[in-house]
N, C-alpha and C positions, 0 to 999 in steps of 0.2 A: 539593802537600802533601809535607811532606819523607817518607822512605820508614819514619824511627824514630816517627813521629807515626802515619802511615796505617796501621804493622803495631799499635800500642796501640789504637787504632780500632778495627780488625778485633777485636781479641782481646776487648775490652769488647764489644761489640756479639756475640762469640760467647758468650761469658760471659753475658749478659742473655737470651739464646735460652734456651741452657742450663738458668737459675736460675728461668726461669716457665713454661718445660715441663717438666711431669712423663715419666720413664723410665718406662715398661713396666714394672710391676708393682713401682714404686718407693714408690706411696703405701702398697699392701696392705703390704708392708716392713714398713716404716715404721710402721704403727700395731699391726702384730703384734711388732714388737721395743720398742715404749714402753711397749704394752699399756693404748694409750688412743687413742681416736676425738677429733676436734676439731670439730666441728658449729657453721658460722658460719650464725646467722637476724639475723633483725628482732626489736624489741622491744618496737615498736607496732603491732600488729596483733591486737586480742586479736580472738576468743578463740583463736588460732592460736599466738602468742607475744606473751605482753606481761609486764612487772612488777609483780605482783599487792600484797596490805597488807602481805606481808612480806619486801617488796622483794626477792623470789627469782624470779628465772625462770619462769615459768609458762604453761600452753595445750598445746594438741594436737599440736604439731608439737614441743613440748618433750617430750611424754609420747612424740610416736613415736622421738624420738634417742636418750630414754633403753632404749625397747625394743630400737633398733636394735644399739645398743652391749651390753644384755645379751647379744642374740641370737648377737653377732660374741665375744661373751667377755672384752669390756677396757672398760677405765672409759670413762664419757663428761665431756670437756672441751667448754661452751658458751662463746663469742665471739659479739659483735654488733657486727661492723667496719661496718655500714648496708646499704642494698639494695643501692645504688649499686656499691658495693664487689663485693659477691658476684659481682654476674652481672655486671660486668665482664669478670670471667676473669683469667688471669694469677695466680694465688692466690700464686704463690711460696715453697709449703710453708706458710703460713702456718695452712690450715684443709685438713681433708681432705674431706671433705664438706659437704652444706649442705641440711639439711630444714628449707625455711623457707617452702612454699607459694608456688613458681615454676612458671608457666604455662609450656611447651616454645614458642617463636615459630620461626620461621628466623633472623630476626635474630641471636638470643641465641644458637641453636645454634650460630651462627660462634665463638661466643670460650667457651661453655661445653657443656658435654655433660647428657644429660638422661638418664640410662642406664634410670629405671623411672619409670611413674607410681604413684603410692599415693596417690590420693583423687581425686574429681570431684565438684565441686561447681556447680550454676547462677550465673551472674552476674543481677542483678536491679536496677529503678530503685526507688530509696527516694525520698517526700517526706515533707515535713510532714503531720503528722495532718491539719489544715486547709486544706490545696493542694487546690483543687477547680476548677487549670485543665490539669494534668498527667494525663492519665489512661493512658498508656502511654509509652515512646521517641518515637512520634510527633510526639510534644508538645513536647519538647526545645530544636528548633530555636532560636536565638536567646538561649536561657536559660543562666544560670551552675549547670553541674552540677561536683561536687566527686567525686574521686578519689585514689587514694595515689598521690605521686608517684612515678613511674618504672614503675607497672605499667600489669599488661594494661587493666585498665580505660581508663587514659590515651590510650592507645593506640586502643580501640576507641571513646572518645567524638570523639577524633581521626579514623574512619574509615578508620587505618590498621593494622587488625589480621587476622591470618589466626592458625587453627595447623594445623599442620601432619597431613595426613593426614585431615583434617576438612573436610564440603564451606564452601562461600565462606560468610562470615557476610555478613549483610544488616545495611545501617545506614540505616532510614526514617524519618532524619531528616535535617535540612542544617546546617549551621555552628552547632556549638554556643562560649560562652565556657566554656572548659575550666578549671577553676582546681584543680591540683597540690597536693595536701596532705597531711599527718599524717593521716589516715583517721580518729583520735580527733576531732582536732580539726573535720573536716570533718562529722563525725556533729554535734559540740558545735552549730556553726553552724546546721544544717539542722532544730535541737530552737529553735532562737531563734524561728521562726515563717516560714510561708510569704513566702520572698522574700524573709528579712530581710537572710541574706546568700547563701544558696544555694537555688535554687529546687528541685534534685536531685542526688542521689547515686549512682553507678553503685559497687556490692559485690559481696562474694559473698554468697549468700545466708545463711549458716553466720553473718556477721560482721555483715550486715543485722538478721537477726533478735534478735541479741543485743542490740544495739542499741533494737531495737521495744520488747523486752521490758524494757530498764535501763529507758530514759525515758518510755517511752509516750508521747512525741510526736510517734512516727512512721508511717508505713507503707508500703507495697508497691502498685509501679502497675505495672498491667500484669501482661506472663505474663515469666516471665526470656528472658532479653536468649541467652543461649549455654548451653552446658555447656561448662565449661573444663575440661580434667585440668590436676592438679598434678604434678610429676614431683619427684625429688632432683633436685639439682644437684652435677656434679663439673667440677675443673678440667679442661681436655684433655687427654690424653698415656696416661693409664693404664688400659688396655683391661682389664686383670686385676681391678683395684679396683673398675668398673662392671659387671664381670660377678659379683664377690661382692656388691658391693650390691646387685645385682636380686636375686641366692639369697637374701639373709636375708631381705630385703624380701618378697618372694613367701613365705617360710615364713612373715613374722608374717600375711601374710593368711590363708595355709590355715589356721594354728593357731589363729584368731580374734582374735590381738591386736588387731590394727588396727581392726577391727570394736569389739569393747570399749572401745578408748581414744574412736573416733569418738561410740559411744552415749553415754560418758560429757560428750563435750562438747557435743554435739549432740541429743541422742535418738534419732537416727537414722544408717543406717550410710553416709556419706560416700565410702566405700573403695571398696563392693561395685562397684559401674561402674567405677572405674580399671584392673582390671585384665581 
C-alpha cells in the first residue's frame, strides 16, 4: 500500500474511533450547553412507548424521559431510529440517551452501557383464551411462540439468555419455532384463535395484560417465566453522564415520580424492585 494511501487509512479509521466514542464527560457537555436531552426508544411497544389517536408519542417510558429531562432542567427531544439501532452502540452523538425498556444482557453490555435500572417487571407466556393444550413454558416445545424482534424474549425462547448478576434461568422446554415480530402485531395474530398462527407469546407482563384487557382473547399460562430489570441505556465513553443519570434517576424514585408515572400506566408500582 503506497505510504500517502496507508497514512489516509490510518487517519479515517482514527477519525471513526474518534466520532462513535464518546470523551469523558463530553455528552453531559453537551446537553447542558443545548439545554436539551435527546431520548432514542421504540414506538411499538405500547404500553411502554407507542403512537397513541393523536399520533403523539406516548407510554411509560415517554412519561419517564419527560420526568427525566425536567429533573436534569433542559427540554426533552424524542427520536425513534428502531431497536436495532439503539442497542447497537456506536450512537455517534446522535442521541444521548435512551429510555426505551432495555433488559442489561453481557452481550449488549459490550457495545452499550446500562448505568441504572428503573423498573422490573415479570416476563410471562400469553395464549389464546381457547388454548387448552398450553398450560405453562413446558408446553412450548415444538410450537410457533411470537416475540419482539431483537429482544430479551427472543433470546430466551432461543435458550440463549442470562442477565447479569442474576442466578442461571431455567428453560423447561426444547426447541421451540421462534417467530420475530412487531409485538403489536404478534398480539393481533395470537387474538385470531388457538393455533391460527401463534400458538404463544413470550411478554412482559405490564404489555401482556394490556393486551388481555384491549381484546379479551387472551390469557396467562403458567407462573412468569423471569423477573427482568430494565435499565437506561448510554452509548460508551462517558462515565460523567452515567453517573448523572443514575442521580436524577435515583431522585425521581425517592421523590415518587417513578412510582406515579408506573401506577398510572399499570396500577401497580413496577419501579419499586429495580432499585
Amino acid at each position: 500500500m503506497p505510504r500517502s494511501l496507508k497514512t489516509t487509512v490510518v487517519a479515517a479509521l482514527a477519525f471513526s474511533t474518534f466520532a462513535t466514542t464518546a470523551l469523558a464527560g463530553e455528552v453531559l457537555d453537551r446537553v447542558k450547553q443545548k439545554g436539551e436531552v435527546v431520548n432514542a426508544l421504540v414506538n411499538d411497544y405500547p404500553p411502554f412507548a407507542y403512537i397513541n389517536d393523536k399520533n403523539e408519542l406516548d407510554g411509560f417510558d415517554v412519561d419517564v424521559a419527560k420526568a427525566f429531562a425536567d429533573k436534569l432542567g433542559v427540554k426533552l427531544k424524542l427520536e425513534t431510529p428502531g431497536w436495532e439501532t439503539i442497542i447497537g452502540g456506536r450512537w455517534a452523538g446522535r442521541w444521548d440517551i435512551a429510555i426505551t425498556s432495555s433488559t442489561p444482557t453481557e452481550e449488549r453490555a459490550k457495545v452499550v452501557n446500562f448505568p441504572v435500572n428503573y423498573y422490573s417487571v415479570p416476563a410471562v407466556l400469553v395464549v389464546n383464551k381457547d388454548e387448552q393444550a398450553i398450560k405453562s413454558v413446558a408446553d412450548i416445545t415444538g410450537k410457533r411462540v411470537g416475540v419482539g424482534t431483537g429482544s430479551s424474549y427472543e433470546a430466551y425462547v432461543n435458550r440463549n439468555f442470562s442477565i447479569p448478576g442474576q442466578p442461571a434461568i431455567a428453560f423447561p422446554f426444547g426447541e421451540v419455532q421462534v417467530v420475530p415480530n412487531d409485538e403489536t402485531v404478534n398480539f393481533q395474530n395470537l387474538a385470531l384463535g388457538a393455533g391460527v398462527r401463534l400458538d404463544a407469546i413470550v411478554a412482559s407482563l405490564g404489555t401482556a395484560q394490556g393486551q388481555i384487557d384491549a381484546t379479551g382473547k387472551l390469557k396467562l399460562a403458567g407462573e412468569p417465566l423471569f423477573a427482568e430489570p430494565n435499565a437506561v441505556v448510554t452509548d460508551k465513553g462517558d462515565a460523567e453522564w452515567d453517573a448523572e443519570i443514575k442521580r436524577v434517576i435515583t431522585e425521581l424514585k425517592d421523590d415518587g415520580t417513578l412510582a406515579k408515572i408506573s401506577e398510572k400506566w399499570f396500577k401497580v408500582d413496577i419501579t419499586k424492585y429495580a432499585f
